[in-house]
N, C-alpha and C positions, 0 to 999 in steps of 0.2 A: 249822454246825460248832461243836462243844465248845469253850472258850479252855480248858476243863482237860484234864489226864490223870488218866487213869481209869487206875488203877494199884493192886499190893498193895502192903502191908508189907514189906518187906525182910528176908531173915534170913542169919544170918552173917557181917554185918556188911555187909551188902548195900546201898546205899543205893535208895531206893524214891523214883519219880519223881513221886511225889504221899503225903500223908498223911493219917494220918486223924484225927479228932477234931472238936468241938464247931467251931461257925459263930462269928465273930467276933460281939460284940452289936453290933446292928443301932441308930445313933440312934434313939430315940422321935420320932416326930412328930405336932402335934396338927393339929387342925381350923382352920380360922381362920372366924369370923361366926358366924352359926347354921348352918353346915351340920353335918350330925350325923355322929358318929365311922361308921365302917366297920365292921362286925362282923368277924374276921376268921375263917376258915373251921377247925374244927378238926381234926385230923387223924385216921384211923378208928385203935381202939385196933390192938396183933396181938393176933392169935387167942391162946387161953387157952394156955398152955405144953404143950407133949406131949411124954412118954415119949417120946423118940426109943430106949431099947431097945424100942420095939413096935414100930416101923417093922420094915416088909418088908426085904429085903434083895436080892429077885428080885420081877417082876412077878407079875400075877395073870394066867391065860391071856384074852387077850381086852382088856387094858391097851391104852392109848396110852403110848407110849415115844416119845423122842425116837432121831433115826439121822441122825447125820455121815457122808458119804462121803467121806472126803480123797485125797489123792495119794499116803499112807501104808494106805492100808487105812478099815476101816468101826470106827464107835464107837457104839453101842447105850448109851440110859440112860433111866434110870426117874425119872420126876418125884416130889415127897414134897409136894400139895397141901394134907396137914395142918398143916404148919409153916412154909411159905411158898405161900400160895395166890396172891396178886399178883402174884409170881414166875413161877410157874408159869404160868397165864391168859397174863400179856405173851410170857413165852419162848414159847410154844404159838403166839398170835396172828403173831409174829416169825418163829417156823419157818415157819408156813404159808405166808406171804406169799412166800416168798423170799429175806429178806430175807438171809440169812446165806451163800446162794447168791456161790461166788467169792469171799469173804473171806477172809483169810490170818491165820496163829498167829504171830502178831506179835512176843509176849515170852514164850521161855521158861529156866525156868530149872532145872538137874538138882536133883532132892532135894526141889524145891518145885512148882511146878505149869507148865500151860503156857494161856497166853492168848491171846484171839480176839475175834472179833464186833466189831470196830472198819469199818466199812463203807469207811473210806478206804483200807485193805487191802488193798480190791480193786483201784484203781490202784497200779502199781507208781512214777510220778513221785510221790507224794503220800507216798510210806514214811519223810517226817521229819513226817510227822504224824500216823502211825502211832499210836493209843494215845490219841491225842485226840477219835475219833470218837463217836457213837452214833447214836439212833434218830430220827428228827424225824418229824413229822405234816406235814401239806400245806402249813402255812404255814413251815415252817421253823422250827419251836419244837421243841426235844428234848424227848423224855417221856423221864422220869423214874421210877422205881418206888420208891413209899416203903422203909424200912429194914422186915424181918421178921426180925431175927436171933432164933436159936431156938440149942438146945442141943444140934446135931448135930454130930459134930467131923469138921475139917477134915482128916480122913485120905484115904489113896491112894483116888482113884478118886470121889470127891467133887465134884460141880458147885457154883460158888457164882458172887455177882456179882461183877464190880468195880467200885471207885466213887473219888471222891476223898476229900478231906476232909469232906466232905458225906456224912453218913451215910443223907441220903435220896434221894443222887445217881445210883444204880445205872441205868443204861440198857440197850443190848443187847451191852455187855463182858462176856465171865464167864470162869472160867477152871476150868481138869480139874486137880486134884489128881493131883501126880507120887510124892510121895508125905507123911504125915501131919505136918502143920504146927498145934501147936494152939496158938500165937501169935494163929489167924486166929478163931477158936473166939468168938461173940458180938461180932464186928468185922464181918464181912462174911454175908451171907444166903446160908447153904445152901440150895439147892432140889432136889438131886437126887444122883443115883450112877450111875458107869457098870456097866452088866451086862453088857456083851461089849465087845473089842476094846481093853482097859487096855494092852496092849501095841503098840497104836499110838500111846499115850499118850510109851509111852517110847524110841519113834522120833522123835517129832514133840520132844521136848524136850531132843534134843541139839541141835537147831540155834540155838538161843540163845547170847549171846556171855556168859559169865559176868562177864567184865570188863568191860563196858557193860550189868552190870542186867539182860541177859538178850533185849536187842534181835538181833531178825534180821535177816540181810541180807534184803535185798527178793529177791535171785535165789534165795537157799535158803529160802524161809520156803515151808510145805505147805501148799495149797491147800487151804480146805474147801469142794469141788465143789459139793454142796448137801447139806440137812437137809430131810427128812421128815418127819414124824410118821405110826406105823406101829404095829398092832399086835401086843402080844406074845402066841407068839416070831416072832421077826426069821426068815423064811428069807433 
């Protein structure tokens, strides 16, 4: 389990239960004897910047898309591997698994988006830790997805991560755009857009308490039954 929350920015004066920016500096430490320093590993660049006015805006026939079934109805979306391909691969790998299978939309908030993919969700005792969760591997280490932030904006109907203040914190949180916030706009990593089912977006985002940030009650919060990966069109 995460000690943080994986949360967005706040708007309208919102307070946001995590922030974001730069890692505090880290002490230098050296070597002691002869043993020789650690090379330390460098991080892969992102991909060359892309025209997001080229970007598709509906699949291609014969596409992998992503598909939520909730307890509001079906949410269909299309992945954008050109400008966040890490993203994408993880989320893809994540659907497939299960992983997202029974999770709950934990923070939503009207005007702005609504959020998910925290695995402790799926218990209902566990809903004051809501928002802390993410992805772990076998030994209990959380994977992490480096930052890909790119020049797609954060308007209605937009999939992106969330993360903390750790800009390379992103794990299996993300959140659907309720509607255009570009506050968020090279802060957080777009990866996709929904093409069908936007209006279960805006069922599922009244259930957030706007005076607590956007937290749900654990009895009203909408179940996301499971996620497939399917190709387009969706019958």
């Amino acid at each position: 389990m995460s000690a943080r929350t994986l949360t967005l920015v706040g708007i309208l004066g919102l307070s946001a239960l995590g922030l974001f920016g730069c890692d505090p500096e880290k002490a230098a430490g050296g070597t002691t004897g002869d043993a020789p320093a650690v090379e330390q590993p460098k991080e892969e660049p992102n991909p060359a910047p892309v025209d997001v006015s080229s970007l598709p805006m509906t699949p291609a026939d014969g596409e992998e898309v992503g598909v939520f079934e909730t307890s509001e109805g079906k949410v269909v979306f299309m992945f954008y591997p050109q400008i966040a391909p890490k993203h994408v691969e993880r989320f893809k790998a994540m659907i497939k698994e299960g992983f997202y299978d029974g999770t709950r939309f934990h923070r939503c908030i009207a005007g702005f988006m609504v959020q998910g993919g925290d695995p402790q969700s799926k218990d209902l005792d566990k809903a004051p830790l809501w928002g802390t969760g993410g992805y772990t591997d076998s030994s209990g280490k959380e994977v992490q997805i480096p930052q890909e932030f790119n020049a797609l904006h954060h308007a209605r109907g937009v999939m992106s991560t969330a993360r903390s203040n750790d800009p390379n914190s992103g794990s299996s949180q993300f959140f659907m755009m309720h509607q255009n916030n570009p506050s968020l706009d090279g802060q957080y990593t777009a990866w996709g857009r929904i093409v069908q089912g936007i209006e279960v977006v805006d069922k599922i985002v009244v259930t957030g308490d706007a005076a607590n940030n956007g937290a749900v009650a654990p009895n009203n919060a909408v179940i996301l039954k499971k996620a497939t990966i399917q190709t387009w069109p969706v019958k």
